[in-house]
C-alpha positions as CSV (number, residue, x, y, z in Angstrom):
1,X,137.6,75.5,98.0
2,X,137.4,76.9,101.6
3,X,133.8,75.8,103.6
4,X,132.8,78.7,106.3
5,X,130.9,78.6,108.6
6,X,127.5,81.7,108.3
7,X,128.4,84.9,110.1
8,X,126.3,85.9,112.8
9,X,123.4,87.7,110.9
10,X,123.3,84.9,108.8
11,X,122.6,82.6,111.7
12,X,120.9,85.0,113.6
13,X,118.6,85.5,110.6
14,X,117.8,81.9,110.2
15,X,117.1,81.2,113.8
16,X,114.3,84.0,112.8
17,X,113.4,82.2,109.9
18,X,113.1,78.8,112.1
19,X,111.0,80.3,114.6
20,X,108.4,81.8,112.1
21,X,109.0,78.9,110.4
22,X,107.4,77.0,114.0
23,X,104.9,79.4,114.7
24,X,103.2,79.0,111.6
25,X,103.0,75.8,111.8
26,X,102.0,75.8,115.4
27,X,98.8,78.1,114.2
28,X,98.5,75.8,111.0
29,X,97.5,72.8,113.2
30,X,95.3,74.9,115.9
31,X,93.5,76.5,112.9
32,X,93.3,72.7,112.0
33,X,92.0,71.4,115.2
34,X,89.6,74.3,115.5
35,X,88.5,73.5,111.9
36,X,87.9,69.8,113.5
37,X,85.5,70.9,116.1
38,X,83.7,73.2,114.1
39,X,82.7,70.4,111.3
40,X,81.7,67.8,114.5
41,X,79.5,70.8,116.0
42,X,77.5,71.3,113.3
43,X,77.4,67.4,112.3
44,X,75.7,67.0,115.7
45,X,73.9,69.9,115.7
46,X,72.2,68.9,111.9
47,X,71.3,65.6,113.0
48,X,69.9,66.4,116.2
């Protein structure tokens, strides 16, 4: 059996992948930071 290496689309198309891959992630833990503050604003704001 002969290994090859992908062919340019299919590299260039998981590079894509990788990259959405990273941004959703990126907004996955802003949304979860937000998410954060949100909950500790209204803590503070329901005990005041």
């Amino acid at each position: 059996m002969v290994i090859t290496s992908g062919n340019d689309e299919d590299r260039g198309g998981q590079e894509k992948e990788s990259k959405e891959e990273s941004v959703l992630a990126m907004l996955g833990i802003i949304g979860t930071v937000l998410n954060l503050v949100v909950i500790i604003f209204v803590y503070i704001y329901t005990t005041l």
